[in-house]
N, C-alpha and C positions, 0 to 999 in steps of 0.2 A: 656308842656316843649318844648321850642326853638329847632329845630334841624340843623344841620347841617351837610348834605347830609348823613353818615353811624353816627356818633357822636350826641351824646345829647348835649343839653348845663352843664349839671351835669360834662361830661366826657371833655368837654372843658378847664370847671375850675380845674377840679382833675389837668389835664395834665399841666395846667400852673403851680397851685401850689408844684406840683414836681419839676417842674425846679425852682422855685423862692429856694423852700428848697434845693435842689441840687446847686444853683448856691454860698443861706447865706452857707451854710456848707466848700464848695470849696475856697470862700472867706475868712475863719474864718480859714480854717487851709493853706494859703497860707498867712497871718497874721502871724499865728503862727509859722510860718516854718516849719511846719508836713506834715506829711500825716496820711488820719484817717485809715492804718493799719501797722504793722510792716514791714520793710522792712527790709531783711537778706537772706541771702546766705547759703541754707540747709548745711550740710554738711554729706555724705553718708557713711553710717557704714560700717567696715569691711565687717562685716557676708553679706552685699549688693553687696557691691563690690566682693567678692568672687564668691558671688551666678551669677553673670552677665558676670563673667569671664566664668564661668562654662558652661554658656547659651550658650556664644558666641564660645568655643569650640565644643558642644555638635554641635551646630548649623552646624560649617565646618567639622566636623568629616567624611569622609566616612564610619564610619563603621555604624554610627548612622542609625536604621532603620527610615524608613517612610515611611509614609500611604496617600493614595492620598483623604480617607474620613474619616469622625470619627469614623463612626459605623469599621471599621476594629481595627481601634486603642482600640478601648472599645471590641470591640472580643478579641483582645490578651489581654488587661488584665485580664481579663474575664476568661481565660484559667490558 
C-alpha cells in the first residue's frame, strides 16, 4: 500500500471521503434550512436555580468552614 510520509493511502481516502460526506450533509441541510440538531434555549428549573443561589451564598458566607485539602473535609465528616 502507497504511503504517505505517517498516512496510508487507505487513511487518505477515509479522510477525503469524510469531508466529501461532511461537506453532501452540510449542503443538504443549508438546502433545507436546518440544522441536523435542535436548537433551543434550556430553560432552568426552580429547585436549580435555588440550589445555585444557595452555592453562591454558602460560597460568601464567613461563617462557612473550609479546608485547605480533602482528606480534612472527609475527617470531619467522618466524625
Amino acid at each position: 500500500m502507497e504511503s504517505y510520509g505517517k498516512y496510508s493511502s487507505f487513511d487518505k481516502i477515509k479522510e477525503r471521503s469524510d469531508t466529501i460526506i461532511f461537506n453532501d450533509c452540510t449542503n443538504s441541510d443549508i438546502k433545507q434550512q436546518c440544522a441536523p440538531f435542535d436548537i433551543c434555549i434550556e430553560q432552568t428549573n426552580n429547585d436549580t436555580i435555588t440550589a445555585m443561589l444557595e452555592a453562591e451564598h454558602i460560597a460568601h458566607a464567613p461563617s462557612t468552614k473550609r479546608y485547605s485539602n480533602v482528606e480534612d473535609a472527609l475527617r470531619v465528616l467522618k466524625e
